[in-house]
N, C-alpha and C positions, 0 to 999 in steps of 0.2 A: 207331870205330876207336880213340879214344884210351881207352873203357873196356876194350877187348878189350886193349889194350899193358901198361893198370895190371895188369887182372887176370894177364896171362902175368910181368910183372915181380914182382908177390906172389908168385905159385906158385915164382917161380925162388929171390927169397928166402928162402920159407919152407922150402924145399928145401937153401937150403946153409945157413939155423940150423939143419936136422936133423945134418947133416954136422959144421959149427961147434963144436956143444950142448957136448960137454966140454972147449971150450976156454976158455969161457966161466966161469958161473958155477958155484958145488957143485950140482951136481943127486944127488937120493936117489931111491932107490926106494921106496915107499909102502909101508912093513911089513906094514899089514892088507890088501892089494890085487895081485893076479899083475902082473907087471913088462909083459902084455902090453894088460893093461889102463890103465897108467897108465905110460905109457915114461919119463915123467920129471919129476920133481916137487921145485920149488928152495922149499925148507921156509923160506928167508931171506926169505922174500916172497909167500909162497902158504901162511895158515895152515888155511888148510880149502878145499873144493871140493865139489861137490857135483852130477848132474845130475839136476835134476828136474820135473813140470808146474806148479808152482806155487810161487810165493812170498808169504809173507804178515810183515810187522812184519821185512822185509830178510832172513826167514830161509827158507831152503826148508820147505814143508811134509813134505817125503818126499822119500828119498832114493829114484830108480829104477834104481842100480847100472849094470851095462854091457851088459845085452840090454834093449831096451825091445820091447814088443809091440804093434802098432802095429793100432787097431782097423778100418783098412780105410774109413771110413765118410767122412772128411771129414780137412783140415787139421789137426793136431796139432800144439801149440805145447810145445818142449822148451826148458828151460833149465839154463845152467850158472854157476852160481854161486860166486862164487868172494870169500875172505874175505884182503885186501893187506895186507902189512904191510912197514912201513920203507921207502913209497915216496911219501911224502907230495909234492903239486905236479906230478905225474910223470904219465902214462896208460900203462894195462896197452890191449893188443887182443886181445880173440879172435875167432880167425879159425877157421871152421867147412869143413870136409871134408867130400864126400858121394863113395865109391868113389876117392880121391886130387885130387878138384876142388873148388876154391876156392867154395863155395856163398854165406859170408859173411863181412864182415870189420866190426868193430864194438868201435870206438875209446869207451874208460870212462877219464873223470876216475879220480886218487884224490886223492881230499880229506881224508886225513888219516892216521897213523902206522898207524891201523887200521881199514880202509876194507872196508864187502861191498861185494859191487855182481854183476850179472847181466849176461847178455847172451842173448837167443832165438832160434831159429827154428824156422820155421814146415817141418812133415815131412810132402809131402805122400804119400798110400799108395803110390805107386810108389818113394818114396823106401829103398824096402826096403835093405839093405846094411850095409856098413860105413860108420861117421862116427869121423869123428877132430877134436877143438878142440885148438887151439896158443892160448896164452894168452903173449904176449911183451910185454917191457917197453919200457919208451920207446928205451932203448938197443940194441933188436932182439935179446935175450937172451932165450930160450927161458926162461919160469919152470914151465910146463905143459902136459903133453900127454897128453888126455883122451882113449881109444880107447872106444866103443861097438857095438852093433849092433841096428839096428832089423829087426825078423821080423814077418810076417804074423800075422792072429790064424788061431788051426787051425779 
């Protein structure tokens, strides 16, 4: 009972940062990226992002944009990556979306002025849909919001 209350109190949170978002900090829209893919991206603290199946030497090997094709076969591990800055002491969370439900939430140290750092999860083939990551700051300040879609292989 008391994970199903956290979970319903996240959703409810994460629900009025979406309402909150411009009253908060500068959020921009991502010049190389459709505004639907990326609703909202605070440059003051999110110098890059990225999602993708692997990392290597803290940097993504490939970037997979925002349709992933999902081989049907077994669990597939996606990440998204995300490169902090000016939040040194502080932790960013992202919290992962499947269809508008809270799937994961996954609290990252930053350890310094300019910090990467990841976060995963595991998609399993029925996960088909839409996925959305909120990436917020220690002070519950929306810095990103990552839209995807994961689709069948044809």
């Amino acid at each position: 009972m008391k994970g199903q209350h956290m979970r319903s109190w996240f959703t409810v949170l994460c629900a009025s940062l979406l309402f909150l978002a411009p009253l908060q900090a500068p959020l921009a829209q991502t010049p190389a990226l459709e505004g639907s893919e990326v609703g909202s991206w605070n440059e003051n603290h999110i110098a890059r992002f990225a999602l993708t199946d692997n990392i290597r030497d803290r940097e993504p090997t490939r970037e997979l944009g925002h349709t992933y094709v999902h081989s049907g076969k077994a669990d597939q591990q996606l990440l998204l990556f995300t490169q902090v800055t000016n939040l040194p002491g502080q932790s960013i969370t992202h919290l992962w979306f499947y269809e508008d439900n809270l799937e994961a939430e996954v609290s990252l140290p930053v350890g310094s002025e300019n910090w990467r750092t990841f976060s995963s999860k595991h998609i399993s083939p029925q996960m088909i849909g839409q996925w959305r990551v909120l990436v917020v700051g220690g002070e519950q300040e929306l810095l990103l919001e990552y839209n995807f879609t994961v689709i069948g292989a044809s």
